[in-house]
Structures are given as structure tokens and as C-alpha cells.
N, C-alpha and C positions, 0 to 999 in steps of 0.2 A: 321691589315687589309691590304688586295693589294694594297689598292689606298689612298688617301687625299684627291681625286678629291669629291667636293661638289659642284652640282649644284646651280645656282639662281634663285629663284622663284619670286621673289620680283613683276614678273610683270604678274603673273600665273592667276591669275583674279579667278574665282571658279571651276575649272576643274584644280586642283591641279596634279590630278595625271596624266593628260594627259602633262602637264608642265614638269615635272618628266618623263615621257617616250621619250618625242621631246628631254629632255637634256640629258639622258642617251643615247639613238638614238644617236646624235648629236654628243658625246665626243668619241663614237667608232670608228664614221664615219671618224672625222678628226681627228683619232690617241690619244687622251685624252684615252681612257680606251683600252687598247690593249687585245687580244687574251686572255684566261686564269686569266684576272684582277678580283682577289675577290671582289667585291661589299659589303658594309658594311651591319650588318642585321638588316632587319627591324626598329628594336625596336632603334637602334643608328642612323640611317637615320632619323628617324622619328622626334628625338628628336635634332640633327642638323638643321634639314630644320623647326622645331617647325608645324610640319602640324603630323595628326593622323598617328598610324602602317597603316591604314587600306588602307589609301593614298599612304604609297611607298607600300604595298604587291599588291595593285592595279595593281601598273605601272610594278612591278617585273613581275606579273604574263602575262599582253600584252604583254611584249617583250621577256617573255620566248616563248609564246605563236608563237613571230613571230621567234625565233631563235635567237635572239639579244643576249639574256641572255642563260644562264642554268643552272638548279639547280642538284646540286650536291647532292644524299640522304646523309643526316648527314654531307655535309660540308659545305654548306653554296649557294652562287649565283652566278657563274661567268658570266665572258662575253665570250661566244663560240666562236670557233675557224671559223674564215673564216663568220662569221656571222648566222652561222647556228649551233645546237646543234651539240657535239662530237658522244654523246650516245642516243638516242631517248629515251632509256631503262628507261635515269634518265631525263627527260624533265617532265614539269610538265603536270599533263592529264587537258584536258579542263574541265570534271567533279568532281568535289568531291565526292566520293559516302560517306557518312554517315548512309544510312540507315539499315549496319549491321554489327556489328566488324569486322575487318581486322585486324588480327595478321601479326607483322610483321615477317621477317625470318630472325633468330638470328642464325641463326645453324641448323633450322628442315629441307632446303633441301637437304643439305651436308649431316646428316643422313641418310635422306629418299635413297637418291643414295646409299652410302655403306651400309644400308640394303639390299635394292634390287639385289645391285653386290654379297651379299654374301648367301641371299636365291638362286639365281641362278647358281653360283657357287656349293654348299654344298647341297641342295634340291636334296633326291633322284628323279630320272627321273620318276618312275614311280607314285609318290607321284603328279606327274603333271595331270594325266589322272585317278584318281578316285573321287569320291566325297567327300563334307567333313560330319565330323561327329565328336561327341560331344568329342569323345576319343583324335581328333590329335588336337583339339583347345584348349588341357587344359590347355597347359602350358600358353596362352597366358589367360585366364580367370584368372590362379593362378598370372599372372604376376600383370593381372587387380588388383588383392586381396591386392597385395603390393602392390599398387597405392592408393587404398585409404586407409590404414591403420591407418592415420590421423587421416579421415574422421569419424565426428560422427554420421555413419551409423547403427549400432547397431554388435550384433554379428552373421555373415555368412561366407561363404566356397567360394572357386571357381565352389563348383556345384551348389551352389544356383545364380551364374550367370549366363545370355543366352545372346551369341553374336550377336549384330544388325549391320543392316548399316543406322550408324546413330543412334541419339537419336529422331526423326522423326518415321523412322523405328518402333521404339521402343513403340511410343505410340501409334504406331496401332496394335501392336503385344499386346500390352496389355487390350486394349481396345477390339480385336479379342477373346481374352480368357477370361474376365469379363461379357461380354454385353451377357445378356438373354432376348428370349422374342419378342416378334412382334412389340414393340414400346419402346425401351430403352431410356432412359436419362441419360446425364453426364452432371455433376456441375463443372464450371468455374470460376473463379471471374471474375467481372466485367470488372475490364481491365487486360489485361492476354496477355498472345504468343496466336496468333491465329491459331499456328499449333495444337493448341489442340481442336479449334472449325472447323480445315478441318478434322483434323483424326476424329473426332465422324461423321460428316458427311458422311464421307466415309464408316463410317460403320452403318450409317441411324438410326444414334441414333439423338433425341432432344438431343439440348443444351440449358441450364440454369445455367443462370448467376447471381450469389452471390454478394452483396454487400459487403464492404470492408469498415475500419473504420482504424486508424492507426495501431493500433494490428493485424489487419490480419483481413481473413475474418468474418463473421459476423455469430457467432453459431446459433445464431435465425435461421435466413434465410436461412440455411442450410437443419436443419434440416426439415423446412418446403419443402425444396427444396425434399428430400427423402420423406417425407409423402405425398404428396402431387402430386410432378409431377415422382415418381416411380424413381426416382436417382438412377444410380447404384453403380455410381464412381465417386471422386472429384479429377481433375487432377489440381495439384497447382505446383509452386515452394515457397517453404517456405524458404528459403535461400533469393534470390534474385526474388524479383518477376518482372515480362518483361512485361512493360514495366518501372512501377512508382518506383525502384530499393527499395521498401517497404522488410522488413524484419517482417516475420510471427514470433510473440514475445513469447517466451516459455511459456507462461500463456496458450496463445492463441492456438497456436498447441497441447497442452495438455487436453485442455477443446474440441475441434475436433474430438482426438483419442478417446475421452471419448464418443462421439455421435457417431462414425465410430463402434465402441467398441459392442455400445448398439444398434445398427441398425442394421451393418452388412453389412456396407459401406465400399465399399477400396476406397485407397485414394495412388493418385501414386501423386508421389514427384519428379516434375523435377530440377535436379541440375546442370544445364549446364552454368549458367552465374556465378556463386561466382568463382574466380582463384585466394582468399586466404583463410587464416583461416575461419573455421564455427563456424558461433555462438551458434547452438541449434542445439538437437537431428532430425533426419530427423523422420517423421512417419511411413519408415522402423521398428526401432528403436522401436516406439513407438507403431508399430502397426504389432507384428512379424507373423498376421496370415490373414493379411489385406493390409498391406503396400506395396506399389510397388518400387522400388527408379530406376531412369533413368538418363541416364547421356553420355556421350562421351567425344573424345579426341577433338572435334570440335572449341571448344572457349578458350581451355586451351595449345595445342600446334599446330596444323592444321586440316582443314578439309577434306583435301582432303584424307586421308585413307577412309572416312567413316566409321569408329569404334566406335561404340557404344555400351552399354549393360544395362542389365536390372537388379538389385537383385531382386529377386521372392522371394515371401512369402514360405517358406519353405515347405508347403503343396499343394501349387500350379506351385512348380517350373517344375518336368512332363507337366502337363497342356502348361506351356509358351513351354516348349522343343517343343512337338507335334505340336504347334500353329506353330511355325519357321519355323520345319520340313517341315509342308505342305504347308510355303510358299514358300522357297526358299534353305530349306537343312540344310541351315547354311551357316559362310560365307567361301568364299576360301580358299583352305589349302595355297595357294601362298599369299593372302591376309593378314590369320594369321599371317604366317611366317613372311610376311614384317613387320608388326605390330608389332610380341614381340620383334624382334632384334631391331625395333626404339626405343623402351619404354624401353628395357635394357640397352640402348648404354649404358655407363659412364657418356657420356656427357649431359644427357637427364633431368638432375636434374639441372646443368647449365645452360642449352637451357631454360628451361621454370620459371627459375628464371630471365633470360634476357625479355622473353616475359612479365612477369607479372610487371615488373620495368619500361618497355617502353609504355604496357599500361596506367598503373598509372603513370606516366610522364606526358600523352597525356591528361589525364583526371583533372590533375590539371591545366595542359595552359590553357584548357577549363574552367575548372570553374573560372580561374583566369580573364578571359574575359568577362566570362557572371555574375561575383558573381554579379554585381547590381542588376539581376534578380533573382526570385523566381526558383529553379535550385535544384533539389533532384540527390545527387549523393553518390557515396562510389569511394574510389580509388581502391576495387580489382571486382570492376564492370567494364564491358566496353564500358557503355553506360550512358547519361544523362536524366531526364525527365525534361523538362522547360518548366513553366507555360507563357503564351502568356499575353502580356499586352493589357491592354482594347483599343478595335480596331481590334485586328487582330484574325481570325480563323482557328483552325489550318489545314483547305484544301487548303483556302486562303496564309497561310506564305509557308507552302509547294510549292505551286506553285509560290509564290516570291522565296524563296530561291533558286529554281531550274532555275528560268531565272536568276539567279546570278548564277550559272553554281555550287551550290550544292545542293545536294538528299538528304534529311532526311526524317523521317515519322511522319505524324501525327497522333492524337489518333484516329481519324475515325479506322486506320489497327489494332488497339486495344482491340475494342468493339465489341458486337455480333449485326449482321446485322439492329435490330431492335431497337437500343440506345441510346439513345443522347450521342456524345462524349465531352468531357471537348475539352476546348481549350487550347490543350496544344500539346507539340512536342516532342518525342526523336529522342536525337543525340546518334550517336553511333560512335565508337573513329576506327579511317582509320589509322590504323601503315604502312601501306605501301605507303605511299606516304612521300617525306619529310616534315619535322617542319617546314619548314618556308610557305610549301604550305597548310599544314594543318591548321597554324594557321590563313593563308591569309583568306581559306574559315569560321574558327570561329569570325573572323572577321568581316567578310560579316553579318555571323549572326546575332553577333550581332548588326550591324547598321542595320538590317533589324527590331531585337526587340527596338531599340531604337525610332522609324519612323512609329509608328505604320502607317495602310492604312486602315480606317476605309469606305467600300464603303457601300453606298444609294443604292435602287433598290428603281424603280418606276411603 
């Protein structure tokens, strides 16, 4: 470490960390910690002065706040030149946002730049002033093909894909070309991504919401769901489900296809949060005359391309074509272009082996933090669901965690408007901020689930 220098607390009374910020203050001011002085981390501070991590991330995070300190991403906390941060760039932000992955950039914007230097470079000119169309995006769809080749998708082509913006995109493109009729319905689970109960909305369909049991959703209730309130389609992710990070167990997905099978239900498969191996066949796979699969580069190397896509059931892949067509064309030939030289690079098999290693880094400090609670997670997830201890609800912790200056969501943004929601919260894992600020705010957390705030109304 830079320093030796160890504060005294001995006379800190219970505002510990504000003791720790007057003595850090104090040893800059009269020359004790000079310009550029590494400050020790956390966890060995902590255990020096024998007071909590949550104590010195506390007092780190005030005096970064005032310019005192600066955190370095990945190196650690200094003490800023002249009193004020060198870089604002790496200062730490007064919020934490957790409430939706944040990759961080290992290499994708360095690609993203020499792709685009070399699409506009090499891109003939007049390829800039027509439209697109299905012929100039193939190579990026074949490119898609060897992207998931892994993946146990079942077996299709790069024509059986259609280019979205976005996996969002996608489920209203899908959703546009299933949905018959003057009063459609689509089946949900219970607690789900709610973008799948805006997109049905948007296309003025009822939404109906499936109950869930540990295996996945619940065949009964399904099935009753299609006989009864005229279901047309059951939008799931069976990989990872968003928010309770639940895995649709191959019994269970198979006994589904079996009713989707016998009914004449599709069933689209969203597969945007797993960023490792899969456990079980998607209902692409399982349902090659039925099944939708959707998915993008969004949570696995960045979102800002918007690239997403669809696999279509092979008899209804025309269908999704036409559906695009007359949204939006298709997407940009300049946009393609950027797109398959990122996903070609060399380096791009690297880059998203660094992304999925720093997630699951982030996701283990967190659970390492919260394991005394009740805490459902996977490491190639990029998010947490943790059960709220009795006292707290989760609109209630939401709104404590955020006057602690961090955002996470609670399961109210989970459930369809008419629900009772469990009391419970996900965290979603912020790569872009540094380790010691991230784990400042896990931190926070959990001394917030430790403290329950059980309030009266009268």
C-alpha cells in the first residue's frame, strides 16, 4: 500500500465513519497523506481500525464525493491531486444504479471504433443511399449462425433468422405476426421481464399470468390459460427467468411443448440473460413448428448496437420477414456492416470471455455480502433475486436503498398490474463503476436488510 498512515478512532463515539472522514480530511490537509497516496482497501482498513467494510466505504465514498479522495477503476482509492479529482471520468457517481446490468468495456469500445473506421473506409458509397434488405444482411445473420452454434437451439440457417433492434424489438415483431382476432391473449409467468407484458399491450392483447412452482411454469394453469382466456402465445425465458434467475427444468419444458404441441400454442423463448453454457434445449428446439427463440448482443457484449434477432419457426419465417418489412425495412446496411465486423473481430471471443469473468466476479462479492440472506443467484446471470426479511417491503427497501444513493427494483416492476407482489428485490450487477464503489453500495444493502424498518399506519 502507499501509506502506513492509520487513523484513531478511539474517541469516534457512533458516527464512525464520519471519525474516519475528519481523519482522512485532516492527514491530507496537514501533509500526512500527500497527492497520489494509495489508501488501503476497504476490507484491510476495516479490519485495522476493527469497525465494519461498510464504515470505511462510507467515509471513502464522502470524500470522494468531496474531491478529497479518488477512485481509481481497478486500482484501488487515492488521495487526489490538489484536493480535487485528477479525472471526474473515474470519480465515484453519487448513484449506484443496479437496477439493470451494466457491462463493463473490456475491449467492445476499441472494436466498436475500428469497425466503424473500417465500414466507412471500405463501404461502397452508394451502398450508403439505398435501403436494406434481406440479401445485404446475410452475412451478418450467417455470422449470427456461428454465434450460437453452442447454443441448444435446435437445428436452423441464417434464413430462418430476421434482424431486430433489439430483443424488445423482437417481441413485438413476434407478437405482430401470431396475434389474431379482436381480443387476443398472451400468457406470462407470474413474475417475468415486463417488457413482454408492455409489448402485448401495445398490441392490445390481454395479458395472463401463469403461476410458477420450482420446475417452471405450472402445465395445469396453462393450459387452462389457452382454454379458457383464448391464449395465443406463451412468452417465457426458460434458460434464465427475469427476474427470480429460476431455470425451466427439462421435465418441465417438455411436458409445455407437449400442450403447445396439442393446442397449437407458440411459445417464444427469451434468451437474453444466460452469458454461459445452457442447460436444456430451448422450445425452438423442441417446438420446430411453434417455437419462436429471441435473443441479442445486449447483455452478452453491449447494447448500444441494438442487434437483436429472432429464429422463426421455419414455416412462419416469410410471415416475421413481411412483419419487419412493413415496420421498419430491416436494419441498416451501415448498421449491419458495423455489427458483423464487431462480432468477427479476433478479438471478440476475448472481449466477451473478459465480460462474463467480471460479471461473475461482481456476482460472487455480492453474494459473498448478502449470503446470510435468502439470495437466488447463478454466476453466468447478471443479476440477484433476494428475499426481504420480515419488516421490510420491497417499495419500502427500494425507496430506503435509493436515499442511500442506490437503485435497484423491486418485484412490484415484476408482476402484472393487478398482483400481489412477494417481498422481495433484484439486484443487478453495475460493471462499470469500480469494486470498491460497487461493493460500497452492496454494502449499504445489506445493512439496510440487516435493519429491517417495519412501519405502523394509523
Amino acid at each position: 500500500m502507499g501509506t502506513n498512515w492509520v487513523p484513531d478512532l478511539s474517541e469516534a463515539g457512533r458516527s464512525k465513519y464520519k471519525a474516519l472522514a475528519d481523519g482522512i480530511r485532516a492527514a491530507v490537509a496537514e501533509g500526512k497523506l500527500t497527492s497520489g497516496t494509495q489508501l488501503p482497501p476497504v476490507r484491510e482498513l476495516a479490519y485495522q481500525l476493527s469497525v465494519t467494510p461498510g464504515t470505511v466505504a462510507r467515509a471513502y465514498s464522502v470524500l470522494t464525493e468531496e474531491g478529497v479522495l479518488q477512485a481509481g477503476v481497478g486500482r484501488g482509492t487515492f488521495v487526489a491531486e490538489g484536493g480535487a479529482p485528477v479525472d471526474e471520468a473515474v470519480s465515484w457517481p453519487r448513484v449506484l444504479n443496479l437496477r439493470s446490468p451494466l457491462l463493463p468495456d473490456v475491449g467492445q469500445s476499441l472494436l466498436l471504433r475500428d469497425a466503424m473506421r473500417k465500414v466507412a473506409d471500405t463501404m461502397p458509397g452508394p451502398e450508403f443511399m439505398n435501403y436494406p434488405d434481406r440479401r445485404q444482411d446475410l452475412p451478418l445473420r450467417r455470422a449470427l449462425r456461428r454465434w450460437m452454434a453452442d447454443l441448444p437451439i435446435g437445428n436452423f440457417t441464417a434464413e430462418d433468422i430476421v434482424l431486430t433492434h433489439g430483443a424488445q424489438n423482437a417481441l413485438m415483431l413476434v407478437l405482430q405476426t401470431v396475434l389474431q382476432g379482436p381480443d387476443p391473449a398472451v400468457a406470462v409467468e407470474s413474475l417475468t421481464y415486463p417488457g413482454f407484458r408492455r409489448a402485448a399491450e401495445l398490441c392490445r392483447a390481454r395479458v395472463v399470468g401463469i403461476p410458477c412452482d420450482d420446475e417452471g411454469p405450472i402445465v395445469a394453469a396453462l393450459e387452462q390459460a389457452v382454454r379458457e382466456q383464448g391464449v395465443q402465445i406463451f412468452c417465457t425465458s426458460s434458460e434464465v427467468n427475469n427476474p427470480t434467475v429460476r431455470h425451466t427444468s427439462s421435465a418441465r419444458r417438455r411436458e409445455i411443448a407437449a400442450l403447445a404441441q396439442r393446442l397449437g400454442l407458440h411459445v417464444l423463448d427469451d434468451d437474453c440473460y444466460a452469458i454461459g453454457p445452457h442447460k436444456d434445449e430451448s422450445y425452438y428446439s423442441l417446438l420446430p413448428e411453434l417455437g419462436w427463440y429471441v435473443s441479442s448482443t445486449s447483455k452478452s457484449l453491449t447494447p448500444a448496437l441494438r442487434v437483436g434477432y429472432v429464429v422463426a419457426p421455419r414455416p412462419r419465417v416469410a410471415d416475421l420477414v413481411r412483419t419487419a418489412t412493413f415496420s421498419y425495412f430491416g436494419l441498416s446496411r451501415p448498421l449491419t456492416e458495423i455489427a458483423l465486423e464487431f462480432l468477427t473481430d479476433h478479438r471478440m471471443l476475448s472481449v466477451a470471455a473478459k465480460v462474463r469473468a467480471r460479471m461473475n466476479e461482481l456476482v460472487r462479492l455480492t453474494v459473498n455480502h448478502l449470503g446470510g440472506h435468502q439470495v437466488a443467484w447463478h454466476e453466468d446471470v447478471p443479476f440477484l433475486w433476494v428475499a426481504l426479511p420480515f419488516g421490510w417491503r420491497a417499495a419500502q427497501f427500494a425507496r430506503a436503498a435509493e436515499g442511500q444513493g442506490v437503485m435497484l427494483k423491486g418485484a412490484e416492476e415484476f408482476v402484472l398490474r393487478d398482483a400481489r407482489a412477494p417481498h422481495m428485490i433484484r439486484i443487478a450487477v453495475n460493471a462499470q463503476v469500480d469494486t470498491a464503489r460497487y461493493e460500497a453500495g452492496i454494502i449499504q444493502v445489506r445493512q439496510l436488510l440487516d435493519n429491517p424498518r417495519e412501519e405502523f399506519t394509523v
